[in-house]
N, C-alpha and C positions, 0 to 999 in steps of 0.2 A: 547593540548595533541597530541601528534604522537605515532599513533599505526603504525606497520607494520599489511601488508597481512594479512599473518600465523598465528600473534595475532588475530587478527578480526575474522579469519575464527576459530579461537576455542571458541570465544567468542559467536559466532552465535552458533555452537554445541551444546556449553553449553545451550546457553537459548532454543533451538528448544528441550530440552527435558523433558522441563516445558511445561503445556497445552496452549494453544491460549487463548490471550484474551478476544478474540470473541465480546461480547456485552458489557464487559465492558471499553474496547477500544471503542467501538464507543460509548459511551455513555461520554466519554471522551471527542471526537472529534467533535462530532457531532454540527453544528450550532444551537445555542438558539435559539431561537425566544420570543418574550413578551406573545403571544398567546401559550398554553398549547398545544401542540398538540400531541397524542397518536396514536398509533400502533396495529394494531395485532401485536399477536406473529412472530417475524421476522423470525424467525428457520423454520416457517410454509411455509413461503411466501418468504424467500432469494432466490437471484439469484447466483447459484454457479459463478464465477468470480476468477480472479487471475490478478496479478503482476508480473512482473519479473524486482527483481534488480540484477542487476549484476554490480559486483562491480569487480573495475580491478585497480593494480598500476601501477601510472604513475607519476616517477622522483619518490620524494618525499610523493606522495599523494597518498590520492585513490580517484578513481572515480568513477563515474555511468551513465546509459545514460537516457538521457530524450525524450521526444515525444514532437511534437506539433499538435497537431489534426487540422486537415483542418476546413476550413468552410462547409465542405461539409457532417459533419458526422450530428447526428439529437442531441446528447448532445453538452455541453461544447466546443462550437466548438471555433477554437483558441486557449482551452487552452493550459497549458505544463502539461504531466501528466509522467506517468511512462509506459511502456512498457504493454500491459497485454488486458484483457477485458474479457466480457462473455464467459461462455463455453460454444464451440460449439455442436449442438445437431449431 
């Protein structure tokens, strides 16, 4: 399927005027495990955080940009993630 830009960018509009996910996206995503393991309340205890996709065309396509995180940060270091992190105090 090929969308243009302008399609995608009204398709996003649309959906950002439905509520967030929130927890049931990550209850979605979240990795299993075999051991049960439980939570406080997350709402209590979340780290405000953010993402940034930015999405651009290019030829035919769209795209977006990626990060690689060095070895030197204290998480996931190496991976490829998205643009973003903690909000700063």
């Amino acid at each position: 399927m090929q969308i243009k830009i302008n399609e995608l960018a009204s398709l996003i509009k649309e959906r950002l005027q439905k509520p967030l996910p929130g927890n049931d996206a990550h209850q979605i995503t979240r990795i299993k495990t075999k051991s049960e393991i439980t939570f406080s309340n997350t709402e209590e205890t979340a780290t405000p955080a953010a993402v940034l996709i930015l999405l651009f065309p290019s030829g035919n396509e769209i795209e977006f940009f990626l990060t690689k995180r060095t070895e030197d940060v204290e998480h996931h270091k190496g991976q490829i993630s998205l643009p973003g992190g903690l909000k700063e105090k």
